[in-house]
N, C-alpha and C positions, 0 to 999 in steps of 0.2 A: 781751535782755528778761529781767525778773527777776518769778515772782509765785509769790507767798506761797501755799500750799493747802492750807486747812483743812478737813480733811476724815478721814475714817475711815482704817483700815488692817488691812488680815489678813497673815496669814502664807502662808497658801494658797489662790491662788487671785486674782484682780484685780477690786477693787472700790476706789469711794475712791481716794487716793490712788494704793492698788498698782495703780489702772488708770490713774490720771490722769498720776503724776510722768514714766515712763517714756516713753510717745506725745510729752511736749511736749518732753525731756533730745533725742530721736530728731530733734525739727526746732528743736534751737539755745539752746531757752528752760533758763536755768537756775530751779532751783524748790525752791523752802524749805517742805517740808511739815510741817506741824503735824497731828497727830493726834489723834483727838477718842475714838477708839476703837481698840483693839492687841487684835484678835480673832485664833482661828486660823482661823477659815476666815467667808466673810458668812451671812447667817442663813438664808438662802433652804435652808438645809440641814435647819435645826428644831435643830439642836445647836452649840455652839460651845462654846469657851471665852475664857478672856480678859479683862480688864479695861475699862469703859466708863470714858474717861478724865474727872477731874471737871472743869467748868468752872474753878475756881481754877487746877489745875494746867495747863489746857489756855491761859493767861493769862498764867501761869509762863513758859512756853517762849516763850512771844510777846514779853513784856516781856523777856526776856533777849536776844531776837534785837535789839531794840529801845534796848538799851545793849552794842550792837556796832556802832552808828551808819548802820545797813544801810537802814532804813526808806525812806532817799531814794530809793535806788534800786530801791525795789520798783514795777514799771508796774501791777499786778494782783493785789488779792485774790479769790481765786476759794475758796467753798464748795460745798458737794452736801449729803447726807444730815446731818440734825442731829436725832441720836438722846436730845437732852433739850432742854427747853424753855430752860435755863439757858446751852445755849452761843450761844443766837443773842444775847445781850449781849456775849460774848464776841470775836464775831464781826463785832458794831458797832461795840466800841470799837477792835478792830485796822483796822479801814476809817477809820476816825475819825484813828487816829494817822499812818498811811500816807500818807493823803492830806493831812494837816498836815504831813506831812517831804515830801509831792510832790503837790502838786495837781492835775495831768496824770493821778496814778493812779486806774484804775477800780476799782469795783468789781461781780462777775458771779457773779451766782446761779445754781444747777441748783437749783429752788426741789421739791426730790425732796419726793410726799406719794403716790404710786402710781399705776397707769396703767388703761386701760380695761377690760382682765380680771380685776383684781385688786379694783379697788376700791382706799382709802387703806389703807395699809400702817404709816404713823407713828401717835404718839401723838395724841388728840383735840391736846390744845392747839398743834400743831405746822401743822397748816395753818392755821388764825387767826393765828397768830403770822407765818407766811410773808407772808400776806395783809393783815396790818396794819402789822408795822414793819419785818420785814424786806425783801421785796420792794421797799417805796417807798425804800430806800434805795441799789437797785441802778442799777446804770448799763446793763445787761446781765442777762437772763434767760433760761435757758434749758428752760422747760418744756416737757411733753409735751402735744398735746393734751387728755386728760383733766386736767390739772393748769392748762392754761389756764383750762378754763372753771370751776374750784376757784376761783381765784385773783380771778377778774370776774363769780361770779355768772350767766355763761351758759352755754349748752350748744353750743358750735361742732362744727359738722359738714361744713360749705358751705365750699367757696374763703370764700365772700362772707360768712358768720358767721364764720368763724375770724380773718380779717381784722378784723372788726368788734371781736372782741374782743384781739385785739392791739391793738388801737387804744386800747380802755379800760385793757390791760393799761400801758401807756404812758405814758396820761395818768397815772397812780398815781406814776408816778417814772422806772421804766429808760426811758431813749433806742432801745434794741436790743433786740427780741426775737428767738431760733431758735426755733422752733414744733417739734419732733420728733414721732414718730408721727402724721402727720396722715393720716388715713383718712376722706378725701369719696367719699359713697356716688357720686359720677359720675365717678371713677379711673379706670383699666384694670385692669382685674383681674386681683391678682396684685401688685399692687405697694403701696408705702406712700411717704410724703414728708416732707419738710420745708421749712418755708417761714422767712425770713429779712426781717425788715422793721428797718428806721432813720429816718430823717429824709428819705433818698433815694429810698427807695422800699421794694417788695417782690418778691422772689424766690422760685421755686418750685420744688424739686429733686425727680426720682422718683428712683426702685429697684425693681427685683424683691423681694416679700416673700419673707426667705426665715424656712425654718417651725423658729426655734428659741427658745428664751427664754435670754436671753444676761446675766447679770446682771453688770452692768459698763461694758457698751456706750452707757449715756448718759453716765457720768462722764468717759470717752473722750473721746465725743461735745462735751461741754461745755466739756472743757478743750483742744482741737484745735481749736473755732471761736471761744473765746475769745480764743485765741495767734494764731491768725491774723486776727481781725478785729481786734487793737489792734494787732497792727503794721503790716497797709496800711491800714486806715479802709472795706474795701470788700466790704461786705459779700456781693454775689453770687459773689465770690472767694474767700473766708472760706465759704461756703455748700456751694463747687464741692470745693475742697481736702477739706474733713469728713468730707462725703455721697461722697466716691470712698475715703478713708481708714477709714472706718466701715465699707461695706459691704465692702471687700474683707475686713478685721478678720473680719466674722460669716459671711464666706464661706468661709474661711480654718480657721475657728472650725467650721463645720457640715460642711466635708469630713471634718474633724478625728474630726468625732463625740466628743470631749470636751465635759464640761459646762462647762469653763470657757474662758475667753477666749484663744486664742491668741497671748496680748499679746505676747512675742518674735518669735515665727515671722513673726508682719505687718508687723514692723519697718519695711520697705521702703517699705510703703503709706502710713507717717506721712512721711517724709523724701522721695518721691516719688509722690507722689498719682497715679492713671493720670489723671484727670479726663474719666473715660469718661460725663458724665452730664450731660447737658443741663441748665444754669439759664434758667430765662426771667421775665422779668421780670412780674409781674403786675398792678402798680399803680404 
């Protein structure tokens, strides 16, 4: 399996790609990342440095991989974070050309705009944009709860609203949504989910929440359930694999007591998942 990831990069620390290329290299996927950002550390710090890469130039490297006759063989364009409004064109036209050199190829959004604590974290014109051209265009999405209901205009909180609005989220374009951070006030407490819906159905994973802020862990997350849900098609497998590879990552990561992501040390957990975590099927 070959896919294309456009996405950010730092030097220290794993976010973007520096979180994404490594976890999927770990289970077989070869990955051609393109960079949209060459910072030294993600921003969650309030200081960085580094270069926000321009749209033109981030088109450059695309069209160049693009006259090495490679395009066929890419299964999967996969983005996350698009820190200007100017590369989600960018990011059209390489889904655009991929899937003309392979029509089999998908392509899978982490449709990043912020999460329940934070509030939106991007630029105003960056969730409109998600929610108007980009998303309708994905095959695959993988937002958070809070960015679900960003995305549909509702507010899911319920098993039965969060479905509902994957459902709208659907009808807009992607086939596949992962649902991450899903927090229903009638859980177990103590724990958080993710839910997995297709054309097949829907699935429903827990966890232990555990109490860190882990900046990195969705791009992870996105690119580990993307790689495996296009190479079997099945999604409560793709669900089970993630959600056991994810949390061992941020368990891994909070023994650590480091701020950042223990992307090496977990190595194990992407290429051997324990699959210590009940899916059950919801719908």
């Amino acid at each position: 399996m070959k896919i294309l990831s456009i996405q950010s990069a730092v030097a220290y620390g794993h976010v973007g790609n520096s979180a994404a290329v490594f976890p999927l290299q770990r289970i077989g996927v070869e990955v051609l990342p393109v960079y949209t950002v060459n910072f030294s550390n993600h921003t969650g710090y309030g200081a960085w440095r580094g270069p926000l890469i321009s749209p033109d130039d981030v088109r450059e490297v695309i069209t160049g991989i693009e006259e090495r006759g490679v395009l066929g063989g890419i299964d999967v364009v996969l983005s996350g974070y698009q820190g200007s409004d100017g590369i989600a064109d960018v990011i059209l036209d390489a889904v655009s050309r991929v899937k003309a050199a392979n029509p089999s190829a998908i392509y899978a959004c982490d449709p990043v705009m912020g999460n329940a604590k934070s509030g939106c974290f991007v630029a105003p014109a960056i969730p409109v944009l998600l929610r108007e051209r980009v998303v309708p265009a994905a095959d695959l999405i993988t937002p958070n709860q809070f960015e679900l209901g960003y995305l549909t205009g509702t507010e899911p909180d319920t098993l039965e609203s969060t479905l509902a609005s994957v459902d709208l989220a659907r009808a807009s374009g992607p086939s596949t949504v992962l649902v991450t951070s899903v927090e229903r006030p009638d859980r177990t407490p103590g724990t958080i989910e993710m839910l997995a819906v297709d054309e097949r159905g829907a699935w429903l994973a827990q966890t232990p929440h555990l109490p860190l802020k882990a900046n990195g862990s969705g791009d992870v997350t996105a690119a580990l359930f993307t790689a495996h849900y296009r190479r079997t098609g099945d999604a409560a497998d793709a669900l089970a694999r993630t959600i056991s590879s994810v949390y061992d990552l941020l368990a891994t990561t909070h023994e650590s007591g480091e701020r950042e992501l223990q992307l090496v040390e977990s190595q194990e957990f992407y290429a051997n998942p324990r699959m210590q975590f009940e899916v059950r099927q919801v719908r």
